[in-house]
C-alpha positions as CSV (number, residue, x, y, z in Angstrom):
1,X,56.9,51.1,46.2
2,X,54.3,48.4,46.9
3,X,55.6,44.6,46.3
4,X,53.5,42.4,48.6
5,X,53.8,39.2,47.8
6,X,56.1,39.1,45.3
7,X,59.0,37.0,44.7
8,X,62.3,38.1,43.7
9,X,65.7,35.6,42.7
10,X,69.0,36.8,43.2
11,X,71.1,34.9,41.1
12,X,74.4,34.9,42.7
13,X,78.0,34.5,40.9
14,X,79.8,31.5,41.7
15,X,81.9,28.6,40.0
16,X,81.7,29.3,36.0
17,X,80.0,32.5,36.7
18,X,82.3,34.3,39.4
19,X,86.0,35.7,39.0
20,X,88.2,36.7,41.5
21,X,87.7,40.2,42.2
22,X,83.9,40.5,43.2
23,X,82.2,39.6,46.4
24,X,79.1,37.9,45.0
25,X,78.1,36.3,48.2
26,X,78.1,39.9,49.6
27,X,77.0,41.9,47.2
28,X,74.0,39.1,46.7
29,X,72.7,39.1,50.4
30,X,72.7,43.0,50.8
31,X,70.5,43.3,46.9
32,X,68.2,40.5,48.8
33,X,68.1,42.2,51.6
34,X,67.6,45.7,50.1
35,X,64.4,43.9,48.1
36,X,63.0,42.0,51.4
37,X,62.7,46.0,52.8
38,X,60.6,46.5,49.8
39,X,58.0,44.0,50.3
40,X,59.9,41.1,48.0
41,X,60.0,37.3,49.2
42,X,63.9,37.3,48.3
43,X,65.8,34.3,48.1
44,X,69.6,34.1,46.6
45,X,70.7,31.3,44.5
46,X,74.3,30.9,43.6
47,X,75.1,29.2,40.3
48,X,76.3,25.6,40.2
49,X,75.6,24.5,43.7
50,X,72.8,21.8,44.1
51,X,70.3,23.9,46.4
52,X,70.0,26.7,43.8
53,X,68.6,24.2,40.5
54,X,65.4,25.3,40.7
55,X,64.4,28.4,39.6
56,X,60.8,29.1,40.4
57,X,58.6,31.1,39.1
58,X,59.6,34.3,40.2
59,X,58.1,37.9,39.5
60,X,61.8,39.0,39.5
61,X,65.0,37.8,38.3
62,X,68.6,39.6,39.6
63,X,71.3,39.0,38.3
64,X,74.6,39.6,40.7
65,X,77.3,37.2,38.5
66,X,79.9,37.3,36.3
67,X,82.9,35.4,34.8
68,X,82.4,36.6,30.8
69,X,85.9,38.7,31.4
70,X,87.9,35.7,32.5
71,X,85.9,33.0,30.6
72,X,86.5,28.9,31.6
73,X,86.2,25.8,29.5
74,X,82.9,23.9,29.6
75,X,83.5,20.5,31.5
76,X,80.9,18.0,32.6
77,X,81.5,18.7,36.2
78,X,78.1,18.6,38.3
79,X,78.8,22.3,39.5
80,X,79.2,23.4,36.3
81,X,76.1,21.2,34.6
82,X,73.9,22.7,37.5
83,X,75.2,26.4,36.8
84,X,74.4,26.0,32.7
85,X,71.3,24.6,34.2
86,X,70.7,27.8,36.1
87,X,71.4,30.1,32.8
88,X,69.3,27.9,30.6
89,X,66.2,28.7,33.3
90,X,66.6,32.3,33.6
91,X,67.0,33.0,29.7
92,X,64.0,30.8,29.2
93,X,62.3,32.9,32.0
94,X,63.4,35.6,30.5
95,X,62.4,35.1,27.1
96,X,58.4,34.2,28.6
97,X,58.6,37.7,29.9
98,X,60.2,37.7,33.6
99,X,61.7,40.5,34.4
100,X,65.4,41.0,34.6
101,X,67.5,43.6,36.5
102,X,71.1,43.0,36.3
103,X,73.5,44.6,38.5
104,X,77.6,45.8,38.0
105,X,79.0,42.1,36.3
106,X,75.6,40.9,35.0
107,X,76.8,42.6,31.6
108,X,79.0,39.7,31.2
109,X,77.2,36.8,32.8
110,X,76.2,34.0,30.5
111,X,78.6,35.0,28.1
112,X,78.4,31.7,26.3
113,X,74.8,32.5,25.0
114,X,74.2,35.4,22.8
115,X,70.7,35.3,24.0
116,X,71.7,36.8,27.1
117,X,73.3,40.5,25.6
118,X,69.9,40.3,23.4
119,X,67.8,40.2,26.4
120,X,69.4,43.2,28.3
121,X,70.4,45.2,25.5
122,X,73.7,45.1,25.8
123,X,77.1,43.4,27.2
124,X,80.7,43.4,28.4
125,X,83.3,42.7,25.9
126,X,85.7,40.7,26.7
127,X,89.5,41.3,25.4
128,X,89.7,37.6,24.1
129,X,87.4,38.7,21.5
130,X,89.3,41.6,21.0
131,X,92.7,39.4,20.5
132,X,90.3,36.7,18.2
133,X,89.3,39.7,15.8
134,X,85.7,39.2,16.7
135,X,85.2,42.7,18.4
136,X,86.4,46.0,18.1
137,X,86.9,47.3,21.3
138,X,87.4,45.1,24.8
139,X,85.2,46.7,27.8
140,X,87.3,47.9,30.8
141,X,86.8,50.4,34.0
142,X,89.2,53.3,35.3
143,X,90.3,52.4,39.5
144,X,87.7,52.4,41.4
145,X,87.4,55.2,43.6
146,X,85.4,58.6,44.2
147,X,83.7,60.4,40.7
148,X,80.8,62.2,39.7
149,X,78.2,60.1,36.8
150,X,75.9,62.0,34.8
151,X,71.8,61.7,34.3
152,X,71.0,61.4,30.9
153,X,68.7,63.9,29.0
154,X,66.8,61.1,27.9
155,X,62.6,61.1,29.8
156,X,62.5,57.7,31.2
157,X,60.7,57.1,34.5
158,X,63.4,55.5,35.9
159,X,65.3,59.1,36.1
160,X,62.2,61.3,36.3
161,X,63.2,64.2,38.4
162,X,66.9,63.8,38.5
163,X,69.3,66.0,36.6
164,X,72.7,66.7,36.1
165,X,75.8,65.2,38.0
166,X,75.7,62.7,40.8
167,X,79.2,61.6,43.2
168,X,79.6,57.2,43.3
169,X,82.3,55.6,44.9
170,X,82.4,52.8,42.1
171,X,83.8,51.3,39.2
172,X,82.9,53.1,36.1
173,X,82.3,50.6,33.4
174,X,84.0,51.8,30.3
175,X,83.2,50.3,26.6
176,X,80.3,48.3,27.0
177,X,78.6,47.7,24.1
178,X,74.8,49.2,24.2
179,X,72.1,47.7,21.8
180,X,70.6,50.6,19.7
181,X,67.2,49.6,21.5
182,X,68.6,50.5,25.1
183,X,67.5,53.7,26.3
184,X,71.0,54.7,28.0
185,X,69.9,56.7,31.4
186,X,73.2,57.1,33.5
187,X,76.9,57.9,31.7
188,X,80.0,58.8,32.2
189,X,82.8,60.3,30.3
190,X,86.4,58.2,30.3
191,X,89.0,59.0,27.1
192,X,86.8,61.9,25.5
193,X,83.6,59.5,25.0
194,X,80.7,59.1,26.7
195,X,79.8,55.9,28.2
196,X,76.9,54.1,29.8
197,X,76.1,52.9,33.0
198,X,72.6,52.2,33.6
199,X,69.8,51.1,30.6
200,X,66.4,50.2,30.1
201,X,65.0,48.1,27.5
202,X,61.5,47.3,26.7
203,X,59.8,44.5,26.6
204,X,59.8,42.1,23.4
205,X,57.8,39.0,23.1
206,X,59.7,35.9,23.0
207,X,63.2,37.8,23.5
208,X,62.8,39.4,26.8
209,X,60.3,41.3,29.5
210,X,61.7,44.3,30.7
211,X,65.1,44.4,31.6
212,X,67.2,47.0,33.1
213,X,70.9,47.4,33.3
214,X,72.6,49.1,36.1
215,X,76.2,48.7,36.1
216,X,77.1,49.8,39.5
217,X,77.4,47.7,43.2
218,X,80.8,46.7,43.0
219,X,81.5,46.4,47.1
220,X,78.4,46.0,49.1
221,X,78.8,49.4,50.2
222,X,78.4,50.7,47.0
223,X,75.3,48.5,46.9
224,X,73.6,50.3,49.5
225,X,75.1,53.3,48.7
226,X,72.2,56.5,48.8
227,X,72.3,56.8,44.7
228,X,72.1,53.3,44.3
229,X,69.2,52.5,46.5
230,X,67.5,55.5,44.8
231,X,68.0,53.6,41.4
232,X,66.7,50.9,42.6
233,X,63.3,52.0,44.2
234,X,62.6,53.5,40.1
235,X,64.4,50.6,38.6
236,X,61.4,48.1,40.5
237,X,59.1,50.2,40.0
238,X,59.4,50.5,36.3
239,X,60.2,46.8,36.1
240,X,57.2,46.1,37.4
241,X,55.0,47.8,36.1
Protein backbone atom coordinates (compact mmCIF):
# COMPACT_ATOMS: atom_id res chain seq x y z
CA UNK A 1 0.00 0.00 0.00
CA UNK A 2 0.74 3.73 -0.49
CA UNK A 3 1.38 5.73 2.99
CA UNK A 4 3.57 8.76 2.02
CA UNK A 5 3.73 10.98 4.41
CA UNK A 6 1.92 9.65 6.95
CA UNK A 7 2.57 9.39 10.59
CA UNK A 8 2.12 6.46 12.59
CA UNK A 9 2.63 6.16 16.97
CA UNK A 10 3.53 3.03 18.43
CA UNK A 11 2.53 3.24 21.83
CA UNK A 12 4.85 1.01 23.66
CA UNK A 13 4.13 -0.91 27.09
CA UNK A 14 6.06 0.14 29.96
CA UNK A 15 5.66 1.01 33.76
CA UNK A 16 1.70 0.78 34.58
CA UNK A 17 1.13 -0.59 31.15
CA UNK A 18 3.76 -3.57 30.80
CA UNK A 19 3.90 -6.99 32.72
CA UNK A 20 6.49 -9.32 32.92
CA UNK A 21 6.16 -11.63 30.22
CA UNK A 22 6.14 -9.47 26.93
CA UNK A 23 9.04 -7.76 25.19
CA UNK A 24 7.35 -4.36 24.46
CA UNK A 25 10.52 -2.63 23.54
CA UNK A 26 10.93 -5.41 20.91
CA UNK A 27 7.94 -6.12 19.78
CA UNK A 28 7.42 -2.04 19.43
CA UNK A 29 10.58 -1.35 17.24
CA UNK A 30 10.01 -4.32 14.82
CA UNK A 31 5.81 -2.97 14.25
CA UNK A 32 7.74 0.62 13.72
CA UNK A 33 9.95 -0.79 11.64
CA UNK A 34 7.54 -3.04 9.72
CA UNK A 35 5.32 0.52 9.16
CA UNK A 36 8.59 2.73 8.09
CA UNK A 37 8.82 -0.13 5.07
CA UNK A 38 5.39 0.94 4.24
CA UNK A 39 5.84 4.45 3.74
CA UNK A 40 4.89 5.56 7.60
CA UNK A 41 6.99 8.33 9.53
CA UNK A 42 7.01 5.85 12.72
CA UNK A 43 8.04 6.88 15.90
CA UNK A 44 7.60 4.59 19.30
CA UNK A 45 6.51 6.06 22.51
CA UNK A 46 6.66 4.14 25.63
CA UNK A 47 4.15 4.94 28.40
CA UNK A 48 5.27 6.94 31.41
CA UNK A 49 8.66 8.08 30.39
CA UNK A 50 9.06 11.95 29.88
CA UNK A 51 10.08 11.90 26.03
CA UNK A 52 6.91 10.08 25.03
CA UNK A 53 4.10 12.94 26.62
CA UNK A 54 3.24 14.30 23.57
CA UNK A 55 1.17 12.64 21.38
CA UNK A 56 0.96 14.37 18.09
CA UNK A 57 -1.31 14.35 15.76
CA UNK A 58 -0.87 11.22 14.20
CA UNK A 59 -2.70 9.51 11.10
CA UNK A 60 -2.18 6.20 13.15
CA UNK A 61 -2.20 5.13 16.58
CA UNK A 62 -0.57 1.36 17.66
CA UNK A 63 -1.10 0.11 20.38
CA UNK A 64 1.79 -2.57 21.58
CA UNK A 65 1.01 -2.44 25.73
CA UNK A 66 -0.48 -4.13 28.28
CA UNK A 67 -0.66 -4.64 32.14
CA UNK A 68 -4.87 -5.01 32.47
CA UNK A 69 -4.01 -8.93 33.51
CA UNK A 70 -1.80 -7.95 36.32
CA UNK A 71 -3.32 -4.56 37.22
CA UNK A 72 -1.26 -1.83 39.78
CA UNK A 73 -2.51 0.76 42.07
CA UNK A 74 -2.72 4.33 40.88
CA UNK A 75 0.03 6.48 42.64
CA UNK A 76 1.09 10.03 41.97
CA UNK A 77 4.44 8.94 40.74
CA UNK A 78 5.68 11.17 37.63
CA UNK A 79 6.02 7.91 35.45
CA UNK A 80 2.75 6.85 36.18
CA UNK A 81 1.04 10.57 35.84
CA UNK A 82 2.86 10.78 32.41
CA UNK A 83 1.57 7.22 31.34
CA UNK A 84 -2.33 8.18 32.39
CA UNK A 85 -1.29 11.23 30.45
CA UNK A 86 -0.47 9.07 27.43
CA UNK A 87 -3.92 7.00 27.75
CA UNK A 88 -5.98 10.12 28.29
CA UNK A 89 -4.39 11.46 24.64
CA UNK A 90 -4.87 8.39 22.63
CA UNK A 91 -8.62 7.77 23.89
CA UNK A 92 -9.29 11.42 23.16
CA UNK A 93 -7.56 10.79 19.75
CA UNK A 94 -9.33 8.06 19.39
CA UNK A 95 -12.73 9.27 20.15
CA UNK A 96 -12.02 12.50 17.23
CA UNK A 97 -11.60 9.70 14.88
CA UNK A 98 -7.75 8.48 14.80
CA UNK A 99 -7.31 5.31 13.85
CA UNK A 100 -6.38 2.59 16.16
CA UNK A 101 -4.71 -0.84 15.52
CA UNK A 102 -3.92 -2.77 18.52
CA UNK A 103 -1.73 -5.57 18.52
CA UNK A 104 -1.57 -9.15 20.92
CA UNK A 105 -1.84 -7.18 24.82
CA UNK A 106 -3.58 -4.06 23.47
CA UNK A 107 -6.98 -5.95 24.44
CA UNK A 108 -6.07 -5.16 27.96
CA UNK A 109 -4.28 -1.87 27.91
CA UNK A 110 -6.03 1.04 29.59
CA UNK A 111 -7.95 -1.22 31.58
CA UNK A 112 -8.87 1.46 34.03
CA UNK A 113 -11.07 3.26 31.40
CA UNK A 114 -14.04 1.52 29.98
CA UNK A 115 -13.73 3.84 27.06
CA UNK A 116 -10.90 1.94 25.83
CA UNK A 117 -12.87 -1.82 25.27
CA UNK A 118 -15.69 0.53 23.68
CA UNK A 119 -13.31 1.88 21.18
CA UNK A 120 -11.96 -1.44 19.91
CA UNK A 121 -14.81 -3.59 20.39
CA UNK A 122 -13.72 -5.58 22.74
CA UNK A 123 -11.24 -6.57 25.71
CA UNK A 124 -9.21 -8.94 27.87
CA UNK A 125 -10.83 -10.02 31.06
CA UNK A 126 -8.99 -10.10 33.68
CA UNK A 127 -9.51 -13.00 36.50
CA UNK A 128 -9.72 -10.27 39.34
CA UNK A 129 -12.97 -9.51 37.93
CA UNK A 130 -13.73 -12.95 37.72
CA UNK A 131 -12.82 -13.45 41.65
CA UNK A 132 -14.93 -9.79 42.36
CA UNK A 133 -18.18 -11.29 40.63
CA UNK A 134 -18.01 -8.56 38.03
CA UNK A 135 -17.41 -10.98 35.03
CA UNK A 136 -18.22 -14.23 33.99
CA UNK A 137 -15.43 -15.69 32.40
CA UNK A 138 -11.41 -14.44 32.94
CA UNK A 139 -9.55 -14.40 29.31
CA UNK A 140 -6.58 -16.76 29.12
CA UNK A 141 -4.31 -18.43 26.19
CA UNK A 142 -3.20 -22.23 25.72
CA UNK A 143 1.23 -22.48 25.67
CA UNK A 144 2.46 -20.85 23.17
CA UNK A 145 3.71 -22.91 20.48
CA UNK A 146 2.92 -24.18 16.80
CA UNK A 147 -1.21 -24.28 15.67
CA UNK A 148 -3.26 -23.68 12.83
CA UNK A 149 -6.03 -20.36 13.14
CA UNK A 150 -8.93 -20.25 11.07
CA UNK A 151 -10.31 -17.24 8.44
CA UNK A 152 -13.63 -16.44 9.19
CA UNK A 153 -16.53 -16.72 6.66
CA UNK A 154 -17.35 -13.35 7.33
CA UNK A 155 -16.55 -10.71 3.73
CA UNK A 156 -14.40 -8.13 5.16
CA UNK A 157 -11.65 -6.57 3.12
CA UNK A 158 -9.29 -7.23 5.59
CA UNK A 159 -9.49 -11.19 4.65
CA UNK A 160 -10.61 -10.82 1.15
CA UNK A 161 -9.15 -13.73 -0.68
CA UNK A 162 -8.06 -15.86 2.21
CA UNK A 163 -9.77 -18.98 3.26
CA UNK A 164 -9.62 -21.72 5.46
CA UNK A 165 -6.73 -22.72 7.96
CA UNK A 166 -3.50 -20.81 8.44
CA UNK A 167 -0.18 -22.37 10.80
CA UNK A 168 1.13 -19.30 13.71
CA UNK A 169 3.59 -19.87 16.09
CA UNK A 170 1.71 -17.72 18.81
CA UNK A 171 -0.34 -17.39 21.77
CA UNK A 172 -3.86 -18.04 21.06
CA UNK A 173 -5.89 -15.63 23.00
CA UNK A 174 -8.73 -17.58 24.56
CA UNK A 175 -12.02 -15.76 26.12
CA UNK A 176 -11.80 -12.40 25.15
CA UNK A 177 -14.81 -10.71 25.32
CA UNK A 178 -15.97 -9.41 21.61
CA UNK A 179 -18.54 -6.42 21.33
CA UNK A 180 -21.58 -7.58 19.21
CA UNK A 181 -20.37 -4.64 16.80
CA UNK A 182 -16.95 -6.38 15.98
CA UNK A 183 -16.88 -8.12 12.94
CA UNK A 184 -14.71 -11.22 14.17
CA UNK A 185 -12.20 -12.15 11.07
CA UNK A 186 -9.57 -14.72 12.46
CA UNK A 187 -10.63 -17.59 15.34
CA UNK A 188 -9.61 -20.34 16.82
CA UNK A 189 -11.15 -23.27 18.58
CA UNK A 190 -9.72 -23.99 22.47
CA UNK A 191 -12.38 -26.18 24.91
CA UNK A 192 -15.08 -26.88 22.21
CA UNK A 193 -15.71 -22.95 21.48
CA UNK A 194 -14.73 -20.83 19.10
CA UNK A 195 -12.75 -17.81 19.79
CA UNK A 196 -11.47 -14.67 18.30
CA UNK A 197 -8.36 -13.38 17.35
CA UNK A 198 -8.45 -10.57 14.97
CA UNK A 199 -11.60 -7.85 14.67
CA UNK A 200 -12.68 -4.89 12.86
CA UNK A 201 -14.94 -2.29 14.04
CA UNK A 202 -16.31 0.61 12.27
CA UNK A 203 -16.09 3.91 12.75
CA UNK A 204 -18.54 5.73 15.30
CA UNK A 205 -18.45 9.43 15.82
CA UNK A 206 -17.37 10.55 19.12
CA UNK A 207 -16.52 6.84 20.25
CA UNK A 208 -13.93 5.78 17.89
CA UNK A 209 -12.45 5.80 14.04
CA UNK A 210 -11.79 2.58 12.85
CA UNK A 211 -10.19 0.31 14.92
CA UNK A 212 -8.90 -3.08 14.41
CA UNK A 213 -7.91 -5.79 16.72
CA UNK A 214 -5.30 -8.29 15.99
CA UNK A 215 -4.37 -10.35 18.88
CA UNK A 216 -1.24 -11.97 17.68
CA UNK A 217 2.86 -10.63 17.86
CA UNK A 218 3.69 -12.11 21.08
CA UNK A 219 7.75 -12.41 20.33
CA UNK A 220 9.00 -10.25 17.67
CA UNK A 221 9.27 -13.09 15.50
CA UNK A 222 5.93 -13.72 15.54
CA UNK A 223 5.66 -10.03 14.64
CA UNK A 224 7.25 -10.40 11.44
CA UNK A 225 6.09 -13.61 10.94
CA UNK A 226 4.74 -14.19 6.92
CA UNK A 227 0.80 -14.28 8.18
CA UNK A 228 1.20 -11.45 10.34
CA UNK A 229 2.82 -9.08 7.92
CA UNK A 230 0.09 -10.15 5.48
CA UNK A 231 -2.52 -8.94 8.22
CA UNK A 232 -1.04 -6.04 8.44
CA UNK A 233 -0.65 -4.78 4.78
CA UNK A 234 -5.03 -5.32 4.72
CA UNK A 235 -5.22 -4.25 8.33
CA UNK A 236 -3.53 -0.45 7.07
CA UNK A 237 -5.05 -0.55 4.23
CA UNK A 238 -8.61 -0.80 5.53
CA UNK A 239 -7.64 1.49 8.40
CA UNK A 240 -6.97 3.98 6.25
CA UNK A 241 -9.11 4.07 4.11
Amino acid sequence: MSADHRTAVVISGAGRYADPWHDFEGTSAALAELLGDRGFDARVLRTGEAESADLGQPDLIVVNAGGGSTPVEVSEEADDVRARDLRDAVLAAVAAGVPVLATHTGSNTFYENDQWARALGGRWVPKHEVEAGTAGRASWHPPRGVAQVRVSDVLHPITAGLTGEVEIDDERYTDLEVSPEATVLLEHDEDGRTHALLWAVEEVPGVRGKAVYDALGHHVEAVRARVRTLLLDRELAWLLS
